[in-house]
PQR file of N, CA, C, O and H, with PARSE charges and radii, in Angstrom:
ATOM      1  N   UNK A   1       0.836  -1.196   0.000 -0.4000 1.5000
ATOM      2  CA  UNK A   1       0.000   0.000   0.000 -0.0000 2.0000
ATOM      3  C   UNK A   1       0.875   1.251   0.000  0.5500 1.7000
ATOM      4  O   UNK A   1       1.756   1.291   0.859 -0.5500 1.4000
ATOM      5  N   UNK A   2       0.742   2.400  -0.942 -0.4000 1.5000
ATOM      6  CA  UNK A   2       1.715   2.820  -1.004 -0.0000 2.0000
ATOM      7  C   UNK A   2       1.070   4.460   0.360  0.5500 1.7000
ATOM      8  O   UNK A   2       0.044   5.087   0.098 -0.5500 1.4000
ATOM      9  H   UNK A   2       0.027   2.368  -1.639  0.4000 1.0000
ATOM     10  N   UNK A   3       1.760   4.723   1.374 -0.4000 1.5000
ATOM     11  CA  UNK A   3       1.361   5.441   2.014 -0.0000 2.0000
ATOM     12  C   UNK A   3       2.205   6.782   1.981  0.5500 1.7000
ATOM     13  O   UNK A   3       3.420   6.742   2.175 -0.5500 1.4000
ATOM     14  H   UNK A   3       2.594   4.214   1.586  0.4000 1.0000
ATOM     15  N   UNK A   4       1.426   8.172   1.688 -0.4000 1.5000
ATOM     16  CA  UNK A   4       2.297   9.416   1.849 -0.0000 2.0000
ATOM     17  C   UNK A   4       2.150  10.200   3.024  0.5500 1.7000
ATOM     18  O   UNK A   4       1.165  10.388   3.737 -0.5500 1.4000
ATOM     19  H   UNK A   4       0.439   8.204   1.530  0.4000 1.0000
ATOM     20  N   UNK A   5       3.535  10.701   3.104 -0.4000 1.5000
ATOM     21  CA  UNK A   5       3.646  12.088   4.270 -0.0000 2.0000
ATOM     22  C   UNK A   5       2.475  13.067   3.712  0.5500 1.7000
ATOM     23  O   UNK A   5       2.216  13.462   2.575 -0.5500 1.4000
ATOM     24  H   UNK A   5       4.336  10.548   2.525  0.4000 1.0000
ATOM     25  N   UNK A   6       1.740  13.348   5.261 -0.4000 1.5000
ATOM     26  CA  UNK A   6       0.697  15.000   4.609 -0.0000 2.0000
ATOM     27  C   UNK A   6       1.141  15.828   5.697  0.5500 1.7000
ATOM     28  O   UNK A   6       2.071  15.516   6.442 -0.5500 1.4000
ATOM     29  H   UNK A   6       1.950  13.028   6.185  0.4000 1.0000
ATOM     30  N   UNK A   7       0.717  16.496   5.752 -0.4000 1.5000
ATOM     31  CA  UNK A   7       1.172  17.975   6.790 -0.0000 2.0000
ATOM     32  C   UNK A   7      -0.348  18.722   7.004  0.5500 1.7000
ATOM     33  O   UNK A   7      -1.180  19.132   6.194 -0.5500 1.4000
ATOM     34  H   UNK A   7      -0.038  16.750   5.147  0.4000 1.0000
ATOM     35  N   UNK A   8      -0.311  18.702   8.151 -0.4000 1.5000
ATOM     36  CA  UNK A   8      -1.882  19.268   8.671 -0.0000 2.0000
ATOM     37  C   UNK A   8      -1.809  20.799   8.963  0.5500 1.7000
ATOM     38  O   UNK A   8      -0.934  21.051   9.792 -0.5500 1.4000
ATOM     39  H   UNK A   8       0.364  18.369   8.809  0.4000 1.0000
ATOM     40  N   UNK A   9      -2.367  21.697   8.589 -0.4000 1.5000
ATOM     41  CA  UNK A   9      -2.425  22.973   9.054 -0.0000 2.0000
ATOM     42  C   UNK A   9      -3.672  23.797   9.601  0.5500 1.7000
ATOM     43  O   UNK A   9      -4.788  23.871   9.087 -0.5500 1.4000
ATOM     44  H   UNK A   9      -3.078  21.493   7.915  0.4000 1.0000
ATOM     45  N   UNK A  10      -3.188  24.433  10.835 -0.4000 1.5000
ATOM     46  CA  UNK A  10      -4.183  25.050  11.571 -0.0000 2.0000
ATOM     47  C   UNK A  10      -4.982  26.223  10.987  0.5500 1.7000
ATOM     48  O   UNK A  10      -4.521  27.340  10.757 -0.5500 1.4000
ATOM     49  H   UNK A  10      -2.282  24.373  11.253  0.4000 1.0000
ATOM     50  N   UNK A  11      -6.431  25.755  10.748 -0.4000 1.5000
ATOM     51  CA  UNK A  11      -7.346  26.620  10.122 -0.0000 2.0000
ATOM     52  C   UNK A  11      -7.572  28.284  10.303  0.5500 1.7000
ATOM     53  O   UNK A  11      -7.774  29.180   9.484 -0.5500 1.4000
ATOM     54  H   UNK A  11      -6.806  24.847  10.935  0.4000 1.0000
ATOM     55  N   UNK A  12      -7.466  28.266  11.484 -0.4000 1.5000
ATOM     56  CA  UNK A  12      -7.116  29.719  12.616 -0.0000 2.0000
ATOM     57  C   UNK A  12      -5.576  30.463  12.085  0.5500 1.7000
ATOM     58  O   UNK A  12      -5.606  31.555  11.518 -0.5500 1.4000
ATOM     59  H   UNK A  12      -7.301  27.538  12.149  0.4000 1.0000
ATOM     60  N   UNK A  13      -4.662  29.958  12.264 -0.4000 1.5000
ATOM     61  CA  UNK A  13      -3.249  30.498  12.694 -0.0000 2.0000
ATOM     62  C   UNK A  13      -2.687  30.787  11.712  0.5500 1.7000
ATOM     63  O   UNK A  13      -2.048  31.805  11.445 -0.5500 1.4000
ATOM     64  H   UNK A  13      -4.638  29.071  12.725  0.4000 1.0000
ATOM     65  N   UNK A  14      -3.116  28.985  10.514 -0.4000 1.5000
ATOM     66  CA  UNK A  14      -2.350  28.981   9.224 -0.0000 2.0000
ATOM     67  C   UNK A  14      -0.942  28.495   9.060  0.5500 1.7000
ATOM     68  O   UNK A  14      -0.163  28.473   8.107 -0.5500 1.4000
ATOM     69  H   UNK A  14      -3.635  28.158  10.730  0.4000 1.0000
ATOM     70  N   UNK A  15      -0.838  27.861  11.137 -0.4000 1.5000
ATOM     71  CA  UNK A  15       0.495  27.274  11.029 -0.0000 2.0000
ATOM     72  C   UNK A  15       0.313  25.772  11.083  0.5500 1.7000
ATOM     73  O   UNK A  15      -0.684  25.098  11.342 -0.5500 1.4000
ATOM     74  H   UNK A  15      -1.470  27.879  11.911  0.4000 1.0000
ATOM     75  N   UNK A  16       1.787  25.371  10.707 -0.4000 1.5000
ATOM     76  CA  UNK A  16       1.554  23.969  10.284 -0.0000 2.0000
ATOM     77  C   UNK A  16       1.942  23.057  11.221  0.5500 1.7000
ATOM     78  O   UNK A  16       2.983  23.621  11.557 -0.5500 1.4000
ATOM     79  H   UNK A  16       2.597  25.919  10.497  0.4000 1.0000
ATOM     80  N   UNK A  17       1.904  22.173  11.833 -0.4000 1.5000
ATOM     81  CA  UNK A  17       1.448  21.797  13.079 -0.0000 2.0000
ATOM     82  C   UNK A  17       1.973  20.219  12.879  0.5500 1.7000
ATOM     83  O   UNK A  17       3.155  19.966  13.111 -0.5500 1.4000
ATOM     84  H   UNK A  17       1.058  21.715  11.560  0.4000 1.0000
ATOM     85  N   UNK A  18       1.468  19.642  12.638 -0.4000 1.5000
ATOM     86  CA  UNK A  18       1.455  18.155  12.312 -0.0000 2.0000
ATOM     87  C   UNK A  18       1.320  17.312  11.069  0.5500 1.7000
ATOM     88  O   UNK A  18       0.442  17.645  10.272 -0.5500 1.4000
ATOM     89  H   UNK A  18       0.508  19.847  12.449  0.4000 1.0000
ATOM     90  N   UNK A  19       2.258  16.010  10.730 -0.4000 1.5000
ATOM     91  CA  UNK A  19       2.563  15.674  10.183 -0.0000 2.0000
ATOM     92  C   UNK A  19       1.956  13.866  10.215  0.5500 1.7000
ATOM     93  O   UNK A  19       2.038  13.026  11.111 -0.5500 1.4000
ATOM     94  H   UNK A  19       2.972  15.740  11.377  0.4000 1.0000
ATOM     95  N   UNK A  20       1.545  13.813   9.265 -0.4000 1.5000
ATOM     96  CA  UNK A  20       0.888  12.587   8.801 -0.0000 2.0000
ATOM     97  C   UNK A  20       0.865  11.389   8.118  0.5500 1.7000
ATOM     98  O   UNK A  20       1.670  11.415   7.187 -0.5500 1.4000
ATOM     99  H   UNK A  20       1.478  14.496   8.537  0.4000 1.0000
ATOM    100  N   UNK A  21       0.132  10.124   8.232 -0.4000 1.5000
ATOM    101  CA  UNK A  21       0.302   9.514   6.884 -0.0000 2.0000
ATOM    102  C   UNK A  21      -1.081   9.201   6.137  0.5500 1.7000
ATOM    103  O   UNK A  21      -2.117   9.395   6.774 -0.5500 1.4000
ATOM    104  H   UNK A  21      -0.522  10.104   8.988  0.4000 1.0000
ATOM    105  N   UNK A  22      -1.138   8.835   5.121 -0.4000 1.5000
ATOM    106  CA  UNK A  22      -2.488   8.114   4.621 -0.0000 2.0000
ATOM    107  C   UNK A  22      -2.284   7.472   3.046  0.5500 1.7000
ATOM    108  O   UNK A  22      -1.406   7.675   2.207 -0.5500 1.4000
ATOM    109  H   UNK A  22      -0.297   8.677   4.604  0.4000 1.0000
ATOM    110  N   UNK A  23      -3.437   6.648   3.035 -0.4000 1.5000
ATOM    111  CA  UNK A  23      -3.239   5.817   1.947 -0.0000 2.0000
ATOM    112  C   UNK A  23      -4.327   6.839   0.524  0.5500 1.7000
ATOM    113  O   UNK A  23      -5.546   6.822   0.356 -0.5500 1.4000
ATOM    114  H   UNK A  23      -4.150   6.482   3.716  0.4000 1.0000
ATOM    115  N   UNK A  24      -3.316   7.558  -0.203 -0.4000 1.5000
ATOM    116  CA  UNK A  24      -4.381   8.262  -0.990 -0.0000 2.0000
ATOM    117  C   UNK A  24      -5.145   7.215  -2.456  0.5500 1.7000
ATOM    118  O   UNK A  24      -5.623   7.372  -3.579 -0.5500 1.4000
ATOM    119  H   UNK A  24      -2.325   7.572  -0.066  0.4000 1.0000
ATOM    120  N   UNK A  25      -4.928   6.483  -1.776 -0.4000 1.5000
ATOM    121  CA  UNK A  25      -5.815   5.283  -3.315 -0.0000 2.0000
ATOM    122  C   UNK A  25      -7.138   5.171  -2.322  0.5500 1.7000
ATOM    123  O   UNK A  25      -8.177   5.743  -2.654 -0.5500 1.4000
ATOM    124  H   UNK A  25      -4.539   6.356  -0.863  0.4000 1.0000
ATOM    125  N   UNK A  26      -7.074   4.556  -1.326 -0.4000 1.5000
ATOM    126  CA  UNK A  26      -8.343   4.610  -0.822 -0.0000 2.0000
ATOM    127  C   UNK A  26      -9.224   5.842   0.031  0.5500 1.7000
ATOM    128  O   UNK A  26     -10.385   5.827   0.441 -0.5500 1.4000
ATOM    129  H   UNK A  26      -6.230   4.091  -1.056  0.4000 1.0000
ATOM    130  N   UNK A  27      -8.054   7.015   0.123 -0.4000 1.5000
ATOM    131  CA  UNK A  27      -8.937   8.316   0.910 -0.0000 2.0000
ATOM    132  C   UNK A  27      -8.460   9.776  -0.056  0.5500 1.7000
ATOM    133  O   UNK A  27      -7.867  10.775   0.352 -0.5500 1.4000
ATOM    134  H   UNK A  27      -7.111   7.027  -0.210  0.4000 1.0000
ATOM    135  N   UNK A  28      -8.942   9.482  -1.405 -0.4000 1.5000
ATOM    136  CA  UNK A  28      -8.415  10.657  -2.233 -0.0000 2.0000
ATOM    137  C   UNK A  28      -8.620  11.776  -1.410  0.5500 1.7000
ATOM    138  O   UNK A  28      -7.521  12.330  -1.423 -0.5500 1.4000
ATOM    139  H   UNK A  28      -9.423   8.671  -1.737  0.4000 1.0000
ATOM    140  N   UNK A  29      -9.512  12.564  -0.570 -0.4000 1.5000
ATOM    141  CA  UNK A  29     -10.410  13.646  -0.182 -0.0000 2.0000
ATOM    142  C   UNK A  29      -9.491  13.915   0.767  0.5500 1.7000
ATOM    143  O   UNK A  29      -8.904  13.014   1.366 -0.5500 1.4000
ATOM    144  H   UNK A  29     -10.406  12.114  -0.560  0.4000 1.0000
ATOM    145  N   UNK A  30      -9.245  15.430   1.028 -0.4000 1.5000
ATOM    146  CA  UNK A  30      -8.413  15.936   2.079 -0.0000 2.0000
ATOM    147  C   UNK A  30      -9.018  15.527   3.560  0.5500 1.7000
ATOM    148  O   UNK A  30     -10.190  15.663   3.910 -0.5500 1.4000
ATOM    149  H   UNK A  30      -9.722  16.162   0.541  0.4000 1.0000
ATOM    150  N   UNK A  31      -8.128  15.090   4.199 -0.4000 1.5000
ATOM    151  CA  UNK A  31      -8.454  15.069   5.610 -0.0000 2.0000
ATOM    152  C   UNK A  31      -8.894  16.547   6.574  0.5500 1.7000
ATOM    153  O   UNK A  31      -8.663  17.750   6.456 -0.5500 1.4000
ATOM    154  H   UNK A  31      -7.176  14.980   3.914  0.4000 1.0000
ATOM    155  N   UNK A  32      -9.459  15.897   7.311 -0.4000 1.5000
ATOM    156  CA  UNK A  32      -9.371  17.046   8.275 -0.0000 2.0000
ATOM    157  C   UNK A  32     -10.005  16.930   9.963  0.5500 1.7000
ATOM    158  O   UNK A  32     -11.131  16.630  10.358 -0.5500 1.4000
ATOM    159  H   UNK A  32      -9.647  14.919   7.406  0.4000 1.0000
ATOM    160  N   UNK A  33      -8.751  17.308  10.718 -0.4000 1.5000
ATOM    161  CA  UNK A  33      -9.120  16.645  11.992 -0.0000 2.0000
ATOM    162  C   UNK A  33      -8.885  18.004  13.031  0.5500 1.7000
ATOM    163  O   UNK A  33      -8.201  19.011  12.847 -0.5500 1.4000
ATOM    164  H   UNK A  33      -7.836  17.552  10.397  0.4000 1.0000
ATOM    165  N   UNK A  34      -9.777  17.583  14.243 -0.4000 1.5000
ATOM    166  CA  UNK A  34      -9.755  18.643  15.480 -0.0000 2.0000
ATOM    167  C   UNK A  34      -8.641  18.289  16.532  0.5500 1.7000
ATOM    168  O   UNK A  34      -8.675  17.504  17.480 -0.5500 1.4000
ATOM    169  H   UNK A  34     -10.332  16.765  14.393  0.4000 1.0000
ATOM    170  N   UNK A  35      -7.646  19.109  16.071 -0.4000 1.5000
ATOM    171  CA  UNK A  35      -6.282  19.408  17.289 -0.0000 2.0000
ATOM    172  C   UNK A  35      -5.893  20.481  18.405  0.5500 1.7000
ATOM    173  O   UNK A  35      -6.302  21.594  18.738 -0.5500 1.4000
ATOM    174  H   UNK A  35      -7.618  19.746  15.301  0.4000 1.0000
ATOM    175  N   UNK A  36      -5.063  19.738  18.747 -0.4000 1.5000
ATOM    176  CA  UNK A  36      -4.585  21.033  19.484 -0.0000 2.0000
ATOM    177  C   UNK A  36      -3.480  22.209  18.922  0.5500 1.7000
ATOM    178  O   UNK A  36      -2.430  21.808  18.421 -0.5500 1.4000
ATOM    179  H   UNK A  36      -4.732  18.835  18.475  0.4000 1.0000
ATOM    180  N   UNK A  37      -3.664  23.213  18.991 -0.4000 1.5000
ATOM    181  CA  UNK A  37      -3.022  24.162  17.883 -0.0000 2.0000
ATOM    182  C   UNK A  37      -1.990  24.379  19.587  0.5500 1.7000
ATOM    183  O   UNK A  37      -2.496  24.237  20.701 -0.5500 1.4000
ATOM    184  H   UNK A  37      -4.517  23.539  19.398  0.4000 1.0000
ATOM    185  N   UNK A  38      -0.756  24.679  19.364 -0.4000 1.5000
ATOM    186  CA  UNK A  38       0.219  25.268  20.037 -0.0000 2.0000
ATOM    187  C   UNK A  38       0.052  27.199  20.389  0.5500 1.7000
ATOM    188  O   UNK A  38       0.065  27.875  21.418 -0.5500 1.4000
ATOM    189  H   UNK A  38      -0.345  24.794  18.460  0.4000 1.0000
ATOM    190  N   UNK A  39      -0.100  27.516  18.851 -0.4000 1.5000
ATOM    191  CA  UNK A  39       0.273  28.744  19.043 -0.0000 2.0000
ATOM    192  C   UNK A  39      -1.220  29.316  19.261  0.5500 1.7000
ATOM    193  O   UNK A  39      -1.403  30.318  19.952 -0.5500 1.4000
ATOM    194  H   UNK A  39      -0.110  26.967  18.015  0.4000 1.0000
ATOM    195  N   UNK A  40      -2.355  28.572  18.587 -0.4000 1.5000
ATOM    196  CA  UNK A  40      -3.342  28.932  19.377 -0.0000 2.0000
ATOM    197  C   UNK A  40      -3.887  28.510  20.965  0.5500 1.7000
ATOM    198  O   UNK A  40      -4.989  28.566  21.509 -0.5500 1.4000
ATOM    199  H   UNK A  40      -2.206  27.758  18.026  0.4000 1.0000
ATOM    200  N   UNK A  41      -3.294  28.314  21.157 -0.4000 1.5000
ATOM    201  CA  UNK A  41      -3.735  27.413  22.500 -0.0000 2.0000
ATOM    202  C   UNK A  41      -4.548  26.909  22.919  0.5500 1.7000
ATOM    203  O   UNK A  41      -4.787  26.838  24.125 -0.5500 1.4000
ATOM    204  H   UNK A  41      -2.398  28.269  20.714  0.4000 1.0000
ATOM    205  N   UNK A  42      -5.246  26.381  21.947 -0.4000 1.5000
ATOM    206  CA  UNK A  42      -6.660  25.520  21.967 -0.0000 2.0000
ATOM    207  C   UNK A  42      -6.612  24.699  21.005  0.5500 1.7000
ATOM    208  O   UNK A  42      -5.678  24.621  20.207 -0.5500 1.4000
ATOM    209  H   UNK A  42      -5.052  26.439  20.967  0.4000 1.0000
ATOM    210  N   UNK A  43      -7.892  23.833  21.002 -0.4000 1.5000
ATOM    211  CA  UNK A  43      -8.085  22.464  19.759 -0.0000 2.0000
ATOM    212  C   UNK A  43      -9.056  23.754  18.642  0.5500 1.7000
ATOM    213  O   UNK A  43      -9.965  24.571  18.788 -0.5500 1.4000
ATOM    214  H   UNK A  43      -8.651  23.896  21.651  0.4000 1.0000
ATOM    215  N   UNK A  44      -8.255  23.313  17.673 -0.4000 1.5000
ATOM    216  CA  UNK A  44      -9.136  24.100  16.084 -0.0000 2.0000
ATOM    217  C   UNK A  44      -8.960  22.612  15.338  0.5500 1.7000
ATOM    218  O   UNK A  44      -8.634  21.467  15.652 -0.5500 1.4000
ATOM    219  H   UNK A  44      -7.517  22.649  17.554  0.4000 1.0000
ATOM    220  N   UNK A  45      -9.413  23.404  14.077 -0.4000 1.5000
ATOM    221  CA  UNK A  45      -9.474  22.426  12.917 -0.0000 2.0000
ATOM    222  C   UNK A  45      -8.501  22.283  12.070  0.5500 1.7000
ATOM    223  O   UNK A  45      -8.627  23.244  11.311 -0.5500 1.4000
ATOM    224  H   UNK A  45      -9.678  24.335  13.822  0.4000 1.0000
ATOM    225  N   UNK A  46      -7.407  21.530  11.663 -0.4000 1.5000
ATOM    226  CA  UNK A  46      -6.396  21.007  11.246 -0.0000 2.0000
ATOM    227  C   UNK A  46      -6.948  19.926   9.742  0.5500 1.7000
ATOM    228  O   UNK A  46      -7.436  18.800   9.640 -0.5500 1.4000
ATOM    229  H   UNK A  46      -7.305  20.750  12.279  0.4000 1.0000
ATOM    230  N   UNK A  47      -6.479  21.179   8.614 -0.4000 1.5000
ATOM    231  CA  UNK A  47      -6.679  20.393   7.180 -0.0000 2.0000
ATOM    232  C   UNK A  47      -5.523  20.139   6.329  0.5500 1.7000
ATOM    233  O   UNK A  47      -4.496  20.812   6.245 -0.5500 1.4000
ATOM    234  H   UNK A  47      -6.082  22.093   8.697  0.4000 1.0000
ATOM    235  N   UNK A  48      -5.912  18.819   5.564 -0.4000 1.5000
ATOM    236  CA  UNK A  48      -4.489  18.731   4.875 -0.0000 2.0000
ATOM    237  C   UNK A  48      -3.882  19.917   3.861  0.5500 1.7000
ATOM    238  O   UNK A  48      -4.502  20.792   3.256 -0.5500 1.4000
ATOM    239  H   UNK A  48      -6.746  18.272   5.633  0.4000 1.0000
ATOM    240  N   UNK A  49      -2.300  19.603   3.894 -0.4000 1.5000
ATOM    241  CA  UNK A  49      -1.892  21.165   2.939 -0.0000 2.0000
ATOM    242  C   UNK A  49      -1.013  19.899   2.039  0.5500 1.7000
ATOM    243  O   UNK A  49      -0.851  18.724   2.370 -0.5500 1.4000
ATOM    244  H   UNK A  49      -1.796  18.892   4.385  0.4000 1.0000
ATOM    245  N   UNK A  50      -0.600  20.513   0.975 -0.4000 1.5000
ATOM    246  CA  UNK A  50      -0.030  19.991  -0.051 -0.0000 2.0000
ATOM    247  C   UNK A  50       1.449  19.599  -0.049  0.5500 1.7000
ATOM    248  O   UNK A  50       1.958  19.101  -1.053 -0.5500 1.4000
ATOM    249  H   UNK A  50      -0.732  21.467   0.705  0.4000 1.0000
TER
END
């Protein structure tokens, strides 16, 4: 299964935060998950960046 690095970025801040994997044959569609942002200091929404 061939799996790639993604990089998650904070919806709020615009900073990039976390680093990922996923299988894009079976989840073409950008991810997007609720984290904890650092520089915001709270959980926001974290979407994949390119």
């Amino acid at each position: 299964m061939p799996r790639d690095n993604i990089t998650l970025q904070c919806t709020e801040c615009k900073s990039r935060n976390y680093v990922t994997t996923k299988n894009k044959k079976t989840t073409p569609e950008r991810l997007e998950f609720s984290k904890f942002c650092n520089r915001c200091r709270r959980h926001t929404g974290h979407k994949e960046t390119k």
